[in-house]
C-alpha positions in Angstrom: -3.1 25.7 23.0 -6.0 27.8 21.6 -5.0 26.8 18.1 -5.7 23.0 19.1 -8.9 24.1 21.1 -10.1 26.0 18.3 -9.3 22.6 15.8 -11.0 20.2 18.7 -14.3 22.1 18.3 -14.5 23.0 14.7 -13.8 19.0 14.1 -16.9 18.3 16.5 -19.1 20.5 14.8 -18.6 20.4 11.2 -17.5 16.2 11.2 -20.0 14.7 13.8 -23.3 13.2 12.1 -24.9 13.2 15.6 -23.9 16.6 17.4 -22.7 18.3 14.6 -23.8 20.6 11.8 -23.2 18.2 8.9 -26.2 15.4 7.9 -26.1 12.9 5.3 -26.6 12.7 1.5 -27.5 9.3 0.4 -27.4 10.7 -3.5 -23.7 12.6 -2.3 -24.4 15.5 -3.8 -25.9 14.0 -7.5 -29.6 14.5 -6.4 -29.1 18.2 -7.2 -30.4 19.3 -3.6 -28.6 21.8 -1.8 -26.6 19.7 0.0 -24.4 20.6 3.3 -24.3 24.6 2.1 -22.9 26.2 4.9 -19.9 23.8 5.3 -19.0 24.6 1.2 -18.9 27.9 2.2 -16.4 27.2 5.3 -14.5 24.9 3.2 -14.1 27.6 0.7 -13.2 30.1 3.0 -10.3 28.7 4.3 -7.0 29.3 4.2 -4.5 27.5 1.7 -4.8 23.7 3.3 -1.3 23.3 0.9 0.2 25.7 3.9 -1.5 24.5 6.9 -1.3 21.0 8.0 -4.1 21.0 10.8 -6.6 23.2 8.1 -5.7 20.5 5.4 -6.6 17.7 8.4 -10.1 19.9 8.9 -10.5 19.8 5.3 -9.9 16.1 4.6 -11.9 15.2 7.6 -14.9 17.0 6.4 -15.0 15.7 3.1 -14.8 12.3 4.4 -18.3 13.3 6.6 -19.8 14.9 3.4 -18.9 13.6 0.2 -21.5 15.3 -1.3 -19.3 18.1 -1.1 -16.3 16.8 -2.8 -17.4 17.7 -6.5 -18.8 21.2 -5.6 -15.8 22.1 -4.2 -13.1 20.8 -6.4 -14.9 22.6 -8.9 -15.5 26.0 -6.9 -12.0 25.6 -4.8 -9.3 28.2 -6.2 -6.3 25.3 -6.2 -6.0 24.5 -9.8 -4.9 21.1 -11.4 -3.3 21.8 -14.4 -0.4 20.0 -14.8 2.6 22.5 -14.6 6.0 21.9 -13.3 5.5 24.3 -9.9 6.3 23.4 -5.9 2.8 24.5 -6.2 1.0 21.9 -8.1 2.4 19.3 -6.6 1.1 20.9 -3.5 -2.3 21.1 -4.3 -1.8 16.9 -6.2 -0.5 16.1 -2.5 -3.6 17.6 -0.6 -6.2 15.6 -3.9 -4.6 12.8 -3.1 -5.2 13.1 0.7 -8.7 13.9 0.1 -9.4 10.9 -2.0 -7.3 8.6 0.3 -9.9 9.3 3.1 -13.0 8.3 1.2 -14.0 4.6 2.2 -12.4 1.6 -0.8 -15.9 0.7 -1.5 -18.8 3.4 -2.8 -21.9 3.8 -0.5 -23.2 3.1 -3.9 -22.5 -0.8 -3.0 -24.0 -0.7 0.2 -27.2 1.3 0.0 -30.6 0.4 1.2 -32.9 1.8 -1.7 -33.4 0.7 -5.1 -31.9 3.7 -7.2 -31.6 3.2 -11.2 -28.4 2.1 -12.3 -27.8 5.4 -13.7 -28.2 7.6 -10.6 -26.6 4.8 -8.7 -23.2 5.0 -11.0 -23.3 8.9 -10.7 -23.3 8.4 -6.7 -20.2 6.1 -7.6 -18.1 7.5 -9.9 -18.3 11.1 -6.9 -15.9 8.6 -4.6 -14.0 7.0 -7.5 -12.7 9.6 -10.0 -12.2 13.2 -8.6 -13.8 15.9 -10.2 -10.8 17.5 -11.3 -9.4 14.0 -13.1 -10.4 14.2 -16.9 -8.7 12.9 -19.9 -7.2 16.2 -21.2 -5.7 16.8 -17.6 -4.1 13.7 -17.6 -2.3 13.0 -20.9 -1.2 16.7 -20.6 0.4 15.7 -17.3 2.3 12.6 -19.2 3.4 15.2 -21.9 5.3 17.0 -19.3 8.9 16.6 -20.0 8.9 16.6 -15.7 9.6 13.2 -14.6 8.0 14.5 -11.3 4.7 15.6 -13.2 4.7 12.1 -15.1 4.6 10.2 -11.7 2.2 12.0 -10.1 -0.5 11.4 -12.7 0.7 8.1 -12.8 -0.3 7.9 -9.5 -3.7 9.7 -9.8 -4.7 7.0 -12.5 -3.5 4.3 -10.8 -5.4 5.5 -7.4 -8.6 5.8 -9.8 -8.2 2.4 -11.5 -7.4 0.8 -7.7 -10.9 2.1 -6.5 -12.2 1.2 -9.8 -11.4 -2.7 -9.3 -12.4 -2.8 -5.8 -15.7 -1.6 -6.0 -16.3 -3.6 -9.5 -14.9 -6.8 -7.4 -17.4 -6.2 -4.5 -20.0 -5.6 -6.9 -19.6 -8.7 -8.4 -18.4 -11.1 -5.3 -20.8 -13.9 -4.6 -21.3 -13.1 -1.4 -22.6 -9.7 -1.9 -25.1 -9.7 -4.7 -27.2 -12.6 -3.6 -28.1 -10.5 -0.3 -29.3 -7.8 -2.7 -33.3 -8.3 -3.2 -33.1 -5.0 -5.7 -30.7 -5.9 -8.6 -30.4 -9.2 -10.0 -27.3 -10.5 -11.3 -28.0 -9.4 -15.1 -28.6 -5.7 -13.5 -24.9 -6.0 -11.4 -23.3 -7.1 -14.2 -24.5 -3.9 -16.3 -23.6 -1.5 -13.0 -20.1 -2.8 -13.4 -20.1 -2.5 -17.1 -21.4 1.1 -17.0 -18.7 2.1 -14.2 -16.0 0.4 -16.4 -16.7 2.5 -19.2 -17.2 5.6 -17.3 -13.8 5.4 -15.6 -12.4 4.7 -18.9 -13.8 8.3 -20.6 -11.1 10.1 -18.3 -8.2 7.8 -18.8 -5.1 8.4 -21.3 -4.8 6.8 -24.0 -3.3 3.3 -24.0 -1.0 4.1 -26.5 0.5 7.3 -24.7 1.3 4.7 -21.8 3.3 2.6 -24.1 4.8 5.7 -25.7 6.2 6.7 -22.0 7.2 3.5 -21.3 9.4 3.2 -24.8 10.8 6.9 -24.0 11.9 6.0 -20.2 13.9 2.8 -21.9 15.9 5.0 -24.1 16.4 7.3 -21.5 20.8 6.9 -20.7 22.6 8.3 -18.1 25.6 10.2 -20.3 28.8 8.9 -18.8 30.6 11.5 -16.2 34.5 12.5 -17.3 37.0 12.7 -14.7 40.1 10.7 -13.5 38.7 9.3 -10.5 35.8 7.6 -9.6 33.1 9.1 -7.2 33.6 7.6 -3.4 31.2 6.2 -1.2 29.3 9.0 0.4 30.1 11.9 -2.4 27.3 14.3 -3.0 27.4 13.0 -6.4 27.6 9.3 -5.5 24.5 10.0 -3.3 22.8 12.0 -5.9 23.1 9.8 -8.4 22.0 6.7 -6.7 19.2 8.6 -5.8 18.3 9.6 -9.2 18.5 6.1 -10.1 15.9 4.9 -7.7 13.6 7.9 -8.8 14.1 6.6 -12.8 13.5 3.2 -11.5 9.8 3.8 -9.9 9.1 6.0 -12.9 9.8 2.9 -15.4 8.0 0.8 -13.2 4.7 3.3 -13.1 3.6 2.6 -16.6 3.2 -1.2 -16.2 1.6 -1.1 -12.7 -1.2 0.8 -14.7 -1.1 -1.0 -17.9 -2.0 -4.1 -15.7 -4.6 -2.1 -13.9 -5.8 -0.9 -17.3 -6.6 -4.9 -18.2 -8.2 -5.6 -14.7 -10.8 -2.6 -15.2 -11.1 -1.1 -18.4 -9.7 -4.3 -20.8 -11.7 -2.8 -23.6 -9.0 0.3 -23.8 -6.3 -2.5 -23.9 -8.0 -4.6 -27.0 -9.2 -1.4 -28.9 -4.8 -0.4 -28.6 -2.8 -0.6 -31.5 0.5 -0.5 -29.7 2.9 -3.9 -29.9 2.6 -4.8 -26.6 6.1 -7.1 -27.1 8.4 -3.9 -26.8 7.3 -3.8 -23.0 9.2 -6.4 -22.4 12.6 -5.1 -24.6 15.3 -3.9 -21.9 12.6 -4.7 -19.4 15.3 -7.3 -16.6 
């Protein structure tokens, strides 16, 4: 009871524009400004979020209020990214991937009110589309995990980055939002959308190492099992095994969801690639 109290308050102080102690940065956090100060220090003063589910609500919902915070404190925070094959990294993945989640699909970049120069305007956008943490050494060290878990999950970072990536380069560009714009002209959207493409690209993996995964996961063979008589239907092993099958199967399809994503936003990574694009389709039925 006091716990919940205690969460009620603390989410009406530190999450409420209007009565609480948070207040908006239009720049979120790239002006250079001290920012929302006090709340960093809270944040970082917590204790683990990865152990805590109403502290890693608190958390989440506080970023969401101040992005400005996000950068500072993935950078200051004590959970580290590293790719490693721990209970504890994929912890701390899960909790990123909860804070990004809660940011809004589109960039306040796309909806603000002042003329910023495209340069300051894609730092404010790249703060809500690529975390902090996400660079390209992170990530192709993560696919050079021999953890099939590992693999997925960065997988799944880049394809959460590229997502966010096409959504706010599509609004960007739809007819019926840059017309209403009276600060950038088409010419000047059309660079925004260029320069965001090309900064999302400096953190992605190679092209080549996504074929490369791909081509290992098709020569990947279950080895046959020995013994007289076949598993039955609700064996441990029958159960086990259909659900590693189902685990492979999402991991081989993985690398072509982001392959396609990598031709939707960053298509100059795709037609800079050496890689024979036919051998995605070999054993691919």
């Amino acid at each position: 009871m006091v716990r919940e109290l205690v969460h009620s308050f603390l989410m009406d102080l530190c999450c409420s524009l209007k009565h609480g102690i948070t207040f908006c940065d239009p720049s979120l956090g790239t002006s250079g400004k001290g920012g929302n100060v006090v709340l960093l220090h809270f944040l970082l003063g917590l204790r683990p979020a990865t152990e805590d589910q109403v502290v890693a609500d608190l958390l989440v919902n506080i970023l969401k209020v101040c992005p400005d915070l996000l950068d500072r404190y993935f950078k200051e925070t004590h959970y580290s990214f590293v790719p490693r094959v721990t209970s504890a990294w994929m912890d701390n993945v899960r909790l990123l991937k909860k804070i990004c989640e809660a940011q809004p699909d589109i960039s306040k970049s796309c909806k603000t009110s002042e003329f910023i120069p495209l340069p300051g305007l894609l730092s404010v956008a790249m703060v809500t589309t690529v975390p902090a943490v996400c660079n390209i050494i992170m990530l192709s060290k993560g696919l050079n995990l021999p953890s099939t878990v590992v693999k997925h999950s960065i997988l799944s970072l880049v394809s959460m980055v590229l997502r966010r990536a096409l959504r706010n380069t599509e609004h960007r560009l739809s007819e019926a939002t840059w017309p209403r714009s009276q600060m950038y002209t088409l010419p000047a959207v059309q660079e925004f959308v260029q320069l965001c493409r090309e900064a999302v690209s400096e953190v992605l993996p190679d092209m080549n190492n996504l074929v490369a995964l791909w081509q290992s996961l098709l020569k990947q063979k279950r080895e046959p099992t020995d013994g007289p008589a076949e598993p039955k239907e609700g064996d441990v092993s029958t159960v086990k095994t259909r659900s590693d099958d189902a685990e492979m199967l999402l991991l081989k399809a993985a690398p072509l969801q982001v392959i396609c994503l990598y031709q939707k936003v960053v298509s100059h990574l795709v037609a800079r690639s050496n890689s024979d694009f036919s051998k995605l389709l070999r054993g691919h039925r």
